[in-house]
Every structure is written in structure tokens, then in C-alpha cells.
N, C-alpha and C positions, 0 to 999 in steps of 0.2 A: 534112814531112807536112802542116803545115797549109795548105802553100801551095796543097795539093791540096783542101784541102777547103774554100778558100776561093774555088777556082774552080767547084766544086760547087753556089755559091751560083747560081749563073746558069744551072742544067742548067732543061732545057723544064720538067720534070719535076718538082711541086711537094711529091711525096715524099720526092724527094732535095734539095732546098733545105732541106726542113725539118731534116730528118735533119743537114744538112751544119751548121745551124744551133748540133743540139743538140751537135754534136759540135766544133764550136770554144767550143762555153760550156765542157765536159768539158778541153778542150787548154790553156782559158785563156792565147790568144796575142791579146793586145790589139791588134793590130794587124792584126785582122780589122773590128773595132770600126767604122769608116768604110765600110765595104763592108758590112757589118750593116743599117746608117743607109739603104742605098743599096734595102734591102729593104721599111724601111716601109710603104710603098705596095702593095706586093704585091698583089692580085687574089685571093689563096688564101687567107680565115684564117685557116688553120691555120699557113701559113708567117709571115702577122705576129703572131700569138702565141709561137709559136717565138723571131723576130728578137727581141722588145720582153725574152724572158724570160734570151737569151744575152746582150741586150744589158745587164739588168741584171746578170745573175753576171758579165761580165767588167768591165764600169767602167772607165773610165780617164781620163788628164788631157783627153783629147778629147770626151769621150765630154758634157761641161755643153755644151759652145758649139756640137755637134752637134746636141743635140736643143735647146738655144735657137733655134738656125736651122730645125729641121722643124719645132718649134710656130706658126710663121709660114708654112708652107706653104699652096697653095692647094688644095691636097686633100685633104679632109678627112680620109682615112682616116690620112694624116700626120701630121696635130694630133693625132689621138686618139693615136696609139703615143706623139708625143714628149713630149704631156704624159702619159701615162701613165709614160713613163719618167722625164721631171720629177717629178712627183709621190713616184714612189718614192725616187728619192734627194734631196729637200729641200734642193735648194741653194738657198742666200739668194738668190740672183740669179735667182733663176726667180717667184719673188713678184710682180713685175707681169705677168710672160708668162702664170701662172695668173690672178691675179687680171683681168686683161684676157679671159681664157677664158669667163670666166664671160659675156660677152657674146655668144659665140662663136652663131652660125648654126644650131648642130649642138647638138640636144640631149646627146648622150653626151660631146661633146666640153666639154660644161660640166658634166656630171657630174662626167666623169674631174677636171676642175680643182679643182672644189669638194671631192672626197675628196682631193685634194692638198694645198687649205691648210688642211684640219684638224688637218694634223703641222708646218703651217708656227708658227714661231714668232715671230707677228710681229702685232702687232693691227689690223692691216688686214687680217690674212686672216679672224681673228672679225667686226670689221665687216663684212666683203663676207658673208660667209657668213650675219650676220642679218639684213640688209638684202634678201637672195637668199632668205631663210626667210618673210620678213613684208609685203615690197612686191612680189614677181612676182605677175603674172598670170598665168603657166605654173604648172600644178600638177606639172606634170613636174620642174620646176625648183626651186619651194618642197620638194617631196621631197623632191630631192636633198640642199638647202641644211640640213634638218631633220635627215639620214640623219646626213651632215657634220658637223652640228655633235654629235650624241651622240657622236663619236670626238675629237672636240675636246677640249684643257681646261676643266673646267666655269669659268664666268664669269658675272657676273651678266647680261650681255647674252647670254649664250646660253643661260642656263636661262628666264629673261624671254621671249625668241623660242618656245622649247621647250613652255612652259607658253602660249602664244599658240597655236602646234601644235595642242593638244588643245581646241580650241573652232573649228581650223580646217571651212571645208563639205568639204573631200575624207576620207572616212574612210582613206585609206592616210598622207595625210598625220596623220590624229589616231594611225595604228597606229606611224606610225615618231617622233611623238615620245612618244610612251608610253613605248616602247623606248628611245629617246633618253634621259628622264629617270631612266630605272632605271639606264643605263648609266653615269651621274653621280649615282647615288645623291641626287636632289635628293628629301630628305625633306618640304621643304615644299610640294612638290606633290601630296603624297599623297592629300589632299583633292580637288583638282579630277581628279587619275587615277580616286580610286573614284567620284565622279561618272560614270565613263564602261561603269562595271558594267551602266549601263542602255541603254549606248550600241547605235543602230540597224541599228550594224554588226558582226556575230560575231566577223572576226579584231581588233577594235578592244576589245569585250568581254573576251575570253582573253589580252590585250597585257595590258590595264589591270592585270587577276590578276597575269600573271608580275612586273610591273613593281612591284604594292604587296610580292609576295613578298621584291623585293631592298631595299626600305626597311627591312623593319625597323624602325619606328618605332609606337607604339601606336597610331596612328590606321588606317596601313597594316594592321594584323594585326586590327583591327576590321573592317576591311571585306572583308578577305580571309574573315574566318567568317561574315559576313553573304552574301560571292560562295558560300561553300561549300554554303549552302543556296536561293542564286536560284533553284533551279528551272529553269535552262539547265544541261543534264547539261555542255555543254562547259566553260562557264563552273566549274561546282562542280568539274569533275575538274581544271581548270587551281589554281582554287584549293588543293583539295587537293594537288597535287604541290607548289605554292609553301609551303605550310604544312611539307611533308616537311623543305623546304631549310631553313627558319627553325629548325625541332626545339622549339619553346618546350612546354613543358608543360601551357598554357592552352588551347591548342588540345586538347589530347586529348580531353574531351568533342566537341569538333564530328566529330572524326574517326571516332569512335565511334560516332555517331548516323549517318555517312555510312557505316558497315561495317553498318549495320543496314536501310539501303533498300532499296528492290526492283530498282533495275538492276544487273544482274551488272556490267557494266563500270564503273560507280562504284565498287562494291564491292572489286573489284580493285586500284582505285588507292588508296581508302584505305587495304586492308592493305600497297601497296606502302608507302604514305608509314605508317604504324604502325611499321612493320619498322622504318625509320628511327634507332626509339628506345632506347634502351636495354630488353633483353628483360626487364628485373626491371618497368619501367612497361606493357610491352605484353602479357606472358605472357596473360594472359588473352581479351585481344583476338585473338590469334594460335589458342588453342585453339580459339576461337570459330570463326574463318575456315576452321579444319580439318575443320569440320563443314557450313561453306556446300553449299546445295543445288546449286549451280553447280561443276560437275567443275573451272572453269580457274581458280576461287578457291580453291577447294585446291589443286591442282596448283603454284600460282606461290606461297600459304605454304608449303605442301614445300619450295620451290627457296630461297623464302628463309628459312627455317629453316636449311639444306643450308648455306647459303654463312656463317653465322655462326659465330663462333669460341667456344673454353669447353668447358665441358659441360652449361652450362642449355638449350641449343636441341636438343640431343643425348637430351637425358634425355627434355625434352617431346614427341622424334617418339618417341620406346623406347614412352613410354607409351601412345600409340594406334596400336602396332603390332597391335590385336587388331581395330583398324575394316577389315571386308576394302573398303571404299570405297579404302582408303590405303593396305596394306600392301607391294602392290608397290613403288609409288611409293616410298613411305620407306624398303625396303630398299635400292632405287636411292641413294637420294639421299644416303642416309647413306655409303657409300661412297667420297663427296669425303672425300680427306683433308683437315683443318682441324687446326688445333690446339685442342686438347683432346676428339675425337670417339674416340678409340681411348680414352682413359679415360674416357669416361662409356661408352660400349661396352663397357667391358670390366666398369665399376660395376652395369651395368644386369643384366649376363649371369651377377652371382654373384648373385643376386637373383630370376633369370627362371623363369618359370613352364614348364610341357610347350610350352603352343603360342611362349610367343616365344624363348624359347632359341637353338630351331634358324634362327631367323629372324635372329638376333643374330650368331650363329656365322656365318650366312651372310655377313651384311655382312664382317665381321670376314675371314672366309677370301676372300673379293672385294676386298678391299684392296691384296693381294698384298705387303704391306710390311714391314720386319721388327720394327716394333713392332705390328703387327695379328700376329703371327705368334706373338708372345712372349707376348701378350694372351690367346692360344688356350691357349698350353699352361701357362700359370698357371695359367688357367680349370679345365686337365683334372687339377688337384689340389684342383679342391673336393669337400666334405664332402656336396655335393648331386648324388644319383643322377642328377637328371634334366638339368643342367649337362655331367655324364661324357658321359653319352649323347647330348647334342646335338655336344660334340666331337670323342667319337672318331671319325666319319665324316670332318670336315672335316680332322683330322692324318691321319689314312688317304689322302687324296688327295694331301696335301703331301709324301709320301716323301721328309721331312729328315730327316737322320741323327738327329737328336732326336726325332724324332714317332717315328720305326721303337723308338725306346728307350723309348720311354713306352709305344705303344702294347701293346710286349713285355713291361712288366712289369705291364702291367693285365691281358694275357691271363692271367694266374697269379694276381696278387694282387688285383683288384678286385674289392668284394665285391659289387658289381650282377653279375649274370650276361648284361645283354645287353653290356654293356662288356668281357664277360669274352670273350664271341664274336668282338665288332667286332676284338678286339687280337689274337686269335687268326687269323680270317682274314687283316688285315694281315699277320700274322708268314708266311703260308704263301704270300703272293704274291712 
């Protein structure tokens, strides 16, 4: 079979090349692998993205001295596939054919090298890569080399290059070793990162946030609360979400003070990143946001209240189940099952007043589950009229053999009389 679909490789027709592609990576007969090689070049993208991706799921002993030979190709679209396929499998012996790439004519095609020897293990590929970060005159190329090296093993000449990066003139170059340095956790460049809080360029500003958020270190999370109040909405929302990840305690006033400003959409992320915390630190900051003038600030604490587990986030939507700003919404929402919501639902409902009873039962009978079920008819032995009467409607709809039994011996003995009716007409349908 494969020999058919190795001839497929040749059809006019650059749909079925491809196809024929994905289907000897699927067959795994290596000895397509040469005939693969023979596609590089292709005219189609689509079919040398295919070739380069069959060509790495299949592998084989031919498959180094193959693409050593197309990295030497005089077509470019050739070099880019076979160092792209060098790159991905890391053979020793492909180290001077990348590192020689990097000279290469083609910009992509010293890209692709440069993301190659950052998995190379070998310190000529850190050399070339910071020598390609700090001495090109292509900024195309120092990018690369900067991108490069944050996938690299951190080294002193590459956090050195890296921190050179962030005082570079091209701001994508300052944005990708921002990036770079968080990605290596280099904590002592914390300092000249939040220097770049003031930076000229927005996505270089919002880098600098995400990058102190991954340090961690006290200097990092000083400036991060400093970023939280710049006065650049993008800037303070980046900060706050990096504050989320960190979770530190000391942050909580800043977050607090940004749950209290006037943009709706900052307001949104500090309660996203509040959520974060443990709800015994945040309860009150979450009540608060339930009351926001902004319909999507409450909305998105409903959701996340909804998604947390126990019975403290359970209890806290029961209780402003009487705000009609909320209450659909929170009957909604409470209806994820979580664990611990069916007992605090069920705590709340021996306890509940005329109006939210029936509101509770509701959730409760929305469940459809057989601990919301059980939860119901526990409930329809309490000592409170007004508890009976929110549930005998919802066992009335369930006609289980158990609800039809209960609700039969309330029509007789239940001393509320509208209880007495609801079981009564249950019994006659």
C-alpha cells in the first residue's frame, strides 16, 4: 500500500501530495523518507509543510546525511526545510551546518538555525547566538538571536546579551528579551526590566509586567504594584493579572484599591486575579464586586464564585439571592455541580425565608443529580411550613417512587394545608 502512496507523491496535484505526505507519516514506512527529501523544494507550502512534518514523525538512519546534504542546497526554500528538520532532531553533527546558517542570505533561513542551536548542546551554539544578539546590524537577526537565546540554557553570556536586549533601539528587540529573561527566571535583571515600565513602546511596557510577575523576587513585586497604579490601563491590567500568578498576600491592598477605580475593565481583572485567593482572604472583596455598577463585573464574580469548590462561595451567592440585579444569574450558576454546593444548598434551604426557598429548591431540582434529589426530600421533613411548601412542587414534578410516597403521606398528615393540597393533587395525577 505504501508504494502507492509513495507515488502519489508526484501527482500534478498539490492536494494529493500533501495528503499522500500525511499518510506515509500515519504508515510509518521509512523508506519513503528519501522520496520525502525529494519534495523539499516544492512550489506549494502547504505540501512542504507536510513533507518537513512526515519527515520528522518518520526519522530514520538516512534521514541526518539527507538533510545535511539539503542544508547545502542552492535553493533556499531547501535550506529552510532541512535545517528546519536539523534543528528539530539535534544531531551533533549538524552544529556547524546551523552554525554556518546563521550567515546564511535568507533571513528565515537563519532564523530557523538560530532556534536550532538553542537545543544544541554545545557552547558554540551560545557563542554564535550572542555574538548574532549583540554584534548584527540586522535587527531582523538580533531578534532572532534574543528570541533564541530565552529557549536556551540560562548562561552568563546569555543572560549578559539578554540584559544588553533591553537597552537595545528596536523595541521588539527590547519586547523579546523581556520575554527572554522571565523565561530564565533571571531575577537580577529585575531592576533594569522595571525600568522599561516607562518604556516608549506599549507591547515592551506590558512584556516588562508579565516578565517581573515570573521573578518573584521583592524588587520584581515592588514594581509590579508600582506598574499596578501607572495610570496605563494596559500596563495596570497586565500587572494585575501577574500579581494573580504570584498569589502573595501583600499585594492585596493594591488589588483592592484597583477593584475600586472607575474603569469597568480594570475592575474585572482585579476581581478576576482576587478570585485567585483563598475566599476566607477575599470574601469581602467578592461581595463587593457583586454589587459593582457594571452588569459584566458581576456577572464574571457569579462565574467565579460558581466555579469554586466547599460551601463558603455557595453560602455567599444564597445570601444575595434577594438582589433581583442577581438572582437569575446565581440560580444559574449555582447549579454547576462542585463539590460541597449541594450541602451548602441544602444548609441554606433549612434556614430560608418565603422568597428564597423556592429559589433554592429551584437550583436544587436543576441539578438533576441524586444527591440534589436526596437534598429535596430531606428538606420535605422539615419543622418549617415555608421549606414544605417550596418543595412539594419540585417532588411533584420528579415522580420517583419516593417523592409519590412522601408527597401521599403529606396529603393526610401535613399540618400546613397548602402542603396538604400540593400532595393531594400529586396523589390524583
Amino acid at each position: 500500500m505504501s508504494g502507492a502512496v509513495i507515488e502519489c507523491l508526484s501527482d500534478p496535484d498539490p492536494g494529493v501530495r500533501a495528503l499522500a505526505c500525511d499518510a506515509l507519516a500515519r504508515i510509518g514506512d521509512t523508506a519513503a523518507v528519501p522520496r520525502l527529501f525529494g519534495l523539499l523544494g516544492d512550489a506549494d507550502a502547504q505540501v512542504m509543510q507536510r513533507t518537513v512534518a512526515a519527515i520528522q514523525s518518520l526519522g530514520c538512519a538516512d534521514t541526518e546525511g539527507l538533510a545535511l546534504r539539503a542544508a547545502r542546497s542552492s535553493e533556499v526554500r531547501v535550506r529552510r526545510a532541512a535545517l528546519r528538520i536539523l534543528a528539530y532532531f539535534g544531531y551533533p553533527s549538524s552544529v556547524d551546518t546551523l552554525l554556518g546558517a546563521i550567515g546564511d542570505a535568507d533571513d528565515r533561513a537563519r532564523e530557523v538555525a538560530m532556534a536550532g542551536l538553542a537545543y544544541i548542546d554545545d557552547p558554540r551554539a551560545i557563542d554564535a547566538l550572542v555574538g548574532a544578539a549583540t554584534e548584527q546590524a540586522s535587527t531582523r537577526t538580533r531578534a532572532a538571536a534574543v528570541r533564541s537565546l530565552g529557549r536556551a540554557r540560562a548562561s552568563a553570556p546569555a543572560l549578559a546579551a539578554l540584559r544588553a536586549g533591553l537597552n537595545d533601539s528596536d523595541e521588539w528587540i527590547r519586547y523579546f528579551a523581556c520575554q527572554a529573561l522571565g523565561r530564565l527566571k533571571d531575577e537580577g535583571a529585575a531592576e533594569a526590566i522595571a525600568a522599561l515600565l516607562d518604556d516608549s513602546a506599549g507591547q515592551v511596557r506590558v512584556a516588562a509586567v508579565e516578565t517581573l510577575a515570573l521573578l518573584h523576587g521583592a524588587s520584581a513585586m515592588d514594581a509590579l504594584h508600582r506598574a499596578a497604579a501607572a495610570g496605563d490601563p494596559d500596563v495596570e491590567r497586565a500587572a494585575l493579572v501577574g500579581l494573580g500568578h504570584v498569589k502573595d498576600e501583600a499585594s492585596l491592598p493594591v488589588l483592592r484599591q484597583a477593584l475600586l477605580g472607575s474603569d469597568p475593565a480594570t475592575r474585572l481583572v482585579a476581581i478576576s486575579t482576587l478570585a485567585e485567593y483563598a475566599l476566607s482572604l477575599v470574601d469581602k472583596d467578592m461581595v463587593l464586586a457583586l454589587s459593582d455598577p457594571d452588569a459584566g463585573v458581576r456577572t464574571a464574580t457569579i462565574a467565579l464564585l460558581a466555579g469554586r469548590t466547599g460551601v463558603d462561595a455557595t453560602r455567599l451567592m444564597i445570601a444575595h439571592l434577594t438582589d433581583p440585579r442577581l438572582q437569575a444569574a446565581l440560580v444559574d450558576a449555582m447549579t454547576k455541580p462542585v463539590d460541597g454546593r449541594v450541602e451548602a444548598l441544602a444548609q441554606g434551604l433549612a434556614t430560608a425565608t418565603a422568597d428564597t426557598a423556592p429559589l433554592i429548591v429551584s437550583v436544587l431540582a436543576r441539578m438533576h443529580t441524586r444527591e440534589a434529589t436526596l437534598a429535596l426530600e430531606e428538606a420535605f421533613a422539615s419543622t418549617h411550613a415555608t421549606v414544605r411548601r417550596a418543595v412539594a412542587p419540585a417532588l411533584a414534578t420528579m415522580r420517583t417512587s419516593s417523592s409519590r410516597a412522601l408527597l401521599s403521606r403529606a396529603a393526610s398528615d401535613d399540618p400546613d394545608e397548602r402542603v396538604r393540597e400540593i400532595g393531594a393533587a400529586a396523589a390524583e395525577r
